[in-house]
C-alpha positions in Angstrom: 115.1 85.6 92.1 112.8 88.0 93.5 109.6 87.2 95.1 106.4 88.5 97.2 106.3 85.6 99.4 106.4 87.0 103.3 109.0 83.4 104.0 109.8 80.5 101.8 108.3 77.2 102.1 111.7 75.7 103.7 112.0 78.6 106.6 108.0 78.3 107.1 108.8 74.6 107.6 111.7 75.1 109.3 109.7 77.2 111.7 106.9 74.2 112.1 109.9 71.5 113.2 111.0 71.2 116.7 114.6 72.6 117.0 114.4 72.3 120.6 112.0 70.5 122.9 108.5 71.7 122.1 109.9 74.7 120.3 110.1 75.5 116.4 111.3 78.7 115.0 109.2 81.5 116.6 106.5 79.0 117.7 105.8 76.4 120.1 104.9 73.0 118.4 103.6 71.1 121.1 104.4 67.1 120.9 101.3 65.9 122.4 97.9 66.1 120.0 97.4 67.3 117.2 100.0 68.7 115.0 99.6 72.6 116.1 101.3 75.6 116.5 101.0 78.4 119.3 102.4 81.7 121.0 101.4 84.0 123.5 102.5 87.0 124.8 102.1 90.1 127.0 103.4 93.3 128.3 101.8 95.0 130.8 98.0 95.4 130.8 98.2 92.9 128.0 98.2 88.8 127.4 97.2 87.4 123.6 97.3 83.6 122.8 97.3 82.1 119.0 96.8 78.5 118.2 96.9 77.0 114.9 96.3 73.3 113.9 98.3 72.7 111.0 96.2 69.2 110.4 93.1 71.0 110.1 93.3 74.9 109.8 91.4 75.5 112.2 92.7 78.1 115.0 92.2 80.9 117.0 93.9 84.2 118.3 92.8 85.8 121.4 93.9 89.2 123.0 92.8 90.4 126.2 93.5 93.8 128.0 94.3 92.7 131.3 97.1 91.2 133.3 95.2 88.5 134.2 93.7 87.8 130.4 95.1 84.2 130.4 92.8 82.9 132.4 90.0 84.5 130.1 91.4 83.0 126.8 92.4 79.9 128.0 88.7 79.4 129.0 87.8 81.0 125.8 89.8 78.4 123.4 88.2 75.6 125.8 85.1 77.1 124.7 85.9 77.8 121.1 87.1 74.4 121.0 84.3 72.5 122.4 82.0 74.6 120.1 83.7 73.9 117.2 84.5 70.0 117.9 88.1 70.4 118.0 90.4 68.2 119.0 93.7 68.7 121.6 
């Protein structure tokens, strides 16, 4: 069967479960609050974050161009956060 779905609901949930420690498929799934899920990255120049609460919907994706841009979105998902009434 042929579809336009980008993954099916079993791999997207397969994704959202731990497979080992705090880590799904692709994501981290932190075990502590609420049921989220993140990833960050960066190359050189670069650093992005992405947090999603699964619970809510809410979330937020930041991308900096710097080596030093996790200190910038860290504060700025503290800040989102605390704007938005969002719980950890």
């Amino acid at each position: 069967m042929k579809t336009n779905r980008l993954l099916s609901q079993p791999m997207a949930q397969a994704m959202l479960t731990r497979q080992l420690g705090d880590y799904g498929l692709g994501f981290g799934v932190p075990s502590a609050g609420v049921f989220r899920f993140q990833h960050g990255g960066g190359n050189e120049g670069y650093r992005c974050f992405l947090v999603l609460s699964v619970e809510s919907g809410d979330g937020v994706a930041v991308m900096t161009n710097g080596d030093s841009g996790e200190v910038l979105f860290k504060a700025m998902i503290a800040a989102i956060g605390a704007a938005y009434g969002w719980s950890v």
